[in-house]
C-alpha angles and dihedrals in degrees: 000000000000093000094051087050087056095038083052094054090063075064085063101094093036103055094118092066095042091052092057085044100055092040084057092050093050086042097058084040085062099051085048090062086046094058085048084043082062104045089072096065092030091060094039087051098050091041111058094179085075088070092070096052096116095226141103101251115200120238083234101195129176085210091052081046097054087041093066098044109047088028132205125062139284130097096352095061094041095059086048090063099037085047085051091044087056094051089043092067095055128186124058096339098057072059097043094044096046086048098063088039090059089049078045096049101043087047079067094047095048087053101046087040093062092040089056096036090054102048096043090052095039083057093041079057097053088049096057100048092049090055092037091053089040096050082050104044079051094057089050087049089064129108113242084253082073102053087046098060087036116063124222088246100054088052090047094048085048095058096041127022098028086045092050096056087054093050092055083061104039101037099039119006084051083062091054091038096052087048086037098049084047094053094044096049090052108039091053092052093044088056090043086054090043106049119351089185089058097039096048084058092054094046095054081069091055093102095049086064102047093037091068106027081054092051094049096044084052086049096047094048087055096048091051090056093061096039084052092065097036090059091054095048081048089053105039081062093064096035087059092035097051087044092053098041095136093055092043086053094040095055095037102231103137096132096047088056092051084049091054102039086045093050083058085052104049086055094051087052090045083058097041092048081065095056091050094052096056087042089060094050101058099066088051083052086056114046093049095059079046088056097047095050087045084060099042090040085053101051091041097053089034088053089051101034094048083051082053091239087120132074109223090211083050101048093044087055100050081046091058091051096053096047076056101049097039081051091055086042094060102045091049085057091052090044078054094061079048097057098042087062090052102041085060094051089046087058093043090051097045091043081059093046083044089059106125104250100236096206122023135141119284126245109275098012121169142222104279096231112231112289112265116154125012154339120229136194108194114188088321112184130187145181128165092208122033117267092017109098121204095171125034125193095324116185118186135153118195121196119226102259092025123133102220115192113196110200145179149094124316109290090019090128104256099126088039092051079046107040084051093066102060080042092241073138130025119226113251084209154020118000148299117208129186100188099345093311127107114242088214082068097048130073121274100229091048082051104051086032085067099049124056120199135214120190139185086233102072110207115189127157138250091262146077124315087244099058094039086058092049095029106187090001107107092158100067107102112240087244088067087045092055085041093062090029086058094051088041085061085235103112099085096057090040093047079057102052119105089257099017109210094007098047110116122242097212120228116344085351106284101147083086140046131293091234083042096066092040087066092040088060085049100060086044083063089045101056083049103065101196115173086221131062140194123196124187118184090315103185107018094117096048130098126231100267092049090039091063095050096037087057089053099058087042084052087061080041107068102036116130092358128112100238132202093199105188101205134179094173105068107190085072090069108047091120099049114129088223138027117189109188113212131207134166085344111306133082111260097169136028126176144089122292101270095043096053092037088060086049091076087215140110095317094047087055101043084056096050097051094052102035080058086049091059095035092052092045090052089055 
């Protein structure tokens, strides 16, 4: 329940519309009961042995009904003495006349129906949307911890399959509950006005209704959960598959990765096939308490009506009224397998909403002031998973305008010490400063506005050259943007592009170079301007030719900024004004290049090794 309260806040802006719709609704519930009101004198008048039953047969009428519950006189009333009008003149044209007053009628319902059925479903989509935008706007809210422990394809399945379960329901199946409800509450008040003794049979099998229809529901919340997982892990598959399309093609192994995808597949349909199951269970259920009623409802009525105690017009009617109830019933009962299902994706989605935000900004944090001075690490200490340290006890100052190169083997801690200043991360101990104040006080968004990063891994988006330089600026003049593309050495490729600044790069960016994006992330940089910068292996993946212009544009880059470059390949940061070296997590060396090439130690060694390596290649 808890999860239905919360789903029902996102309704709170949106009251006005549910409120016409639900008046519709009540409103096509109540010319329902009119069409039921006209079956009584329509039976008696067709069946002129109903005339002989020695009772006092009452002129049940939905209209005298809703006269007396909502009192006075107007319309209702009206339509009461135009309906008795119509009985009193017997024969074909009571037929005739109640005829045109049912077209008449069902005209109405048709007309309150669409109104009820529109607004109801123009608010279930508005809700959608907001908690789809808010669950979105979560997830961009997590650390990178969290999309490590959480693969692509479970947050994909979570917006939108799992979304999408919950949009069937609250867009569609609330327009069905609100008529339903509606339908149910009248006509059981109508059979309860008509006839109490029948109605009192049919309401001992009540049980035998929600039992089933509350086990099922209860079976049905627990299968979604599993399909659920079994559709991200369906998911992640294509999602890895589709990112890593050249290796799957190099290797040839196309029909591996559609066995594989097919066998996730197969798991997501083994759990759905027990949904299913329990689905098509539901309607046999049904019509088998249905049936049973029916039985019980007929020698009853048969048994009154033989002694002469029932009217025939009367009983019809309230017959009429319960097909139409156990109708309503039953779809209700079908919209409840429906909600189940949503109601599992709802907690799936708000568990995910619910997820602890590993790094946000502190109560009361400030406006990081423009970076001036200096960045210090002080005992700074980090592990991704407890118990299991990356950093220990790291102390580093770094001077505004200095070329930091942070160096070191594979798992030596360079990307983490980097990743931490920019709080992708948060320390696990000691501090972080940026002119004497903790990152962890000040605002995430002052912080990351004051530090540009350029990675190895190039990540552009599916849209223009333009857009992907000032990526969620649209504000900077394109004259700013060929400004930054012209230092970035990256004016001349772009001029010859089919569209030039507007030409689209495709996804992530693959309708250009690989060197080419790289200076496109540059002059994104660029335009930019942080005063702090943060290189990781910039140009690795490059060739010669690429390198040299890529280091160019990095050149332009890093001038007047103080830069964290992360480098494998040694011979790129010579003229760094500091090297830390790195190893098992804490700095053992720091110095320029001559000085810790004439201490014979890490660094020295780290040199040789790769200065052999290329010797070696180029032989």
């Amino acid at each position: 329940m808890k999860d239905l309260f919360r789903l029902l806040r996102y309704a709170r802006p949106y009251l006005g519309k549910l409120a016409i719709s639900l008046v519709c609704a009540a409103l096509s519930a109540l010319v329902i009961l009119a069409l039921l009101s006209l079956v009584q004198p329509l039976v008696n008048d067709l069946v002129p042995a109903a005339s002989k039953v020695g009772v006092s047969a009452p002129k049940a009428s939905a209209i005298t009904l809703a006269n007396k519950l909502l009192g006075g006189e107007g319309w209702v009333t009206r339509y009461s003495r135009w309906g008795s009008r119509l009985v009193e003149k017997g024969g074909s044209a009571t037929v005739l006349s109640i005829a045109v007053l049912i077209l008449v009628l069902y005209v109405l319902k048709g007309i309150f129906t669409y109104f009820s059925a529109y607004y109801v479903r123009a608010v279930g989509l508005r809700i959608i949307l907001d908690l789809r935008s808010d669950l979105y706007a979560r997830i961009q809210e997590q650390s990178l911890a969290f999309f490590s422990s959480n693969p692509t394809g479970l947050l994909i399945s979570r917006l939108v399959y799992d979304v999408a379960r919950m949009q069937r329901t609250v867009s569609g199946d609330l327009a069905d509950v609100f008529r339903l409800g509606c339908l149910i509450l009248g006509q059981t008040i109508w059979v309860f006005y008509l006839n109490w003794k029948l109605s009192g049979v049919c309401l001992v099998l009540l049980p035998l209704v929600v039992y089933p229809i509350y086990r099922l529901g209860r079976r049905l919340k627990s299968t979604s959960r599993h399909t659920s997982e079994k559709m991200a892990d369906a998911a992640n598959v294509m999602k890895e598959t589709f990112a890593a399309e050249r290796i799957v093609k190099g290797f040839g192994m196309e029909a591996y990765e559609v066995k594989r995808f097919s066998d996730a597949l197969r798991k997501v349909q083994r759990e759905e096939l027990r949904a299913a199951r329990v689905i098509s269970l539901s309607s046999p259920l049904m019509e088998m308490v249905g049936a049973l009623g029916a039985s019980f409802l007929l020698g009853f009525a048969g048994y009154h009506i033989s002694r002469g105690s029932l009217d025939p017009g009367v009983f019809t009617s309230f017959l009429g009224g319960m097909v139409w109830l156990y109708a309503s019933v039953k779809n209700l009962a079908k919209i409840n397998n429906d909600f189940q299902l949503a109601m599992a994706a709802a907690r799936r989605i708000f568990e995910m909403m619910e997820a602890p935000l590993d790094v946000e900004d502190r109560p009361g944090a400030r406006v990081l002031p423009p970076f001036r001075d200096v960045v210090a690490f002080r005992e700074v200490s980090f592990g991704y998973q407890p118990g299991k340290p990356v950093l220990r006890g790291v102390n580093l100052t770094v001077k505004a305008g200095q070329v930091v190169a942070l160096v070191g083997g594979s798992g030596a801690g360079k990307t983490t010490l980097a990743n931490l200043l920019p709080r992708f991360y948060d320390v696990t101990g000691g501090s972080i400063t940026i002119d004497g104040t903790d990152i962890r006080d000040v605002t995430l968004v002052s912080l990351r506005s004051e530090i540009g990063i350029v990675t190895q891994e190039i990540l552009l988006f599916d849209d223009t050259v333009r857009n992907n330089i000032a990526y969620g600026r649209s504000d900077v003049p394109v004259e700013a943007v060929e400004a930054a593309a012209r230092a970035g050495y990256a004016h001349d490729f772009i001029s010859r592009l089919p569209r030039g600044y507007e030409s689209r790069l495709g996804e992530a960016g693959h309708l250009i170079s690989v060197g080419e994006r790289q200076r496109i992330s540059i002059a994104r940089a660029l335009l930019k301007n942080p005063p702090i910068l943060i290189l990781d292996e910039a140009t690795s993946a490059l060739d010669s030719e690429s390198e040299m212009m890529v280091q160019k544009a990095l050149n332009n880059l890093i001038k007047g900024r103080t830069v964290f470059v992360i480098a494998h390949r040694l011979s790129t940061i010579r003229n760094a004004d500091v090297i830390v070296v790195l190893e098992g997590g804490r700095i053992v060396e720091e110095g320029r290049h001559e000085a810790l090439l004439a201490e014979r130690g890490t660094y020295a060694k780290l040199y040789e090794l790769q200065f052999r390596g290329d010797a070696s290649a180029s032989g």
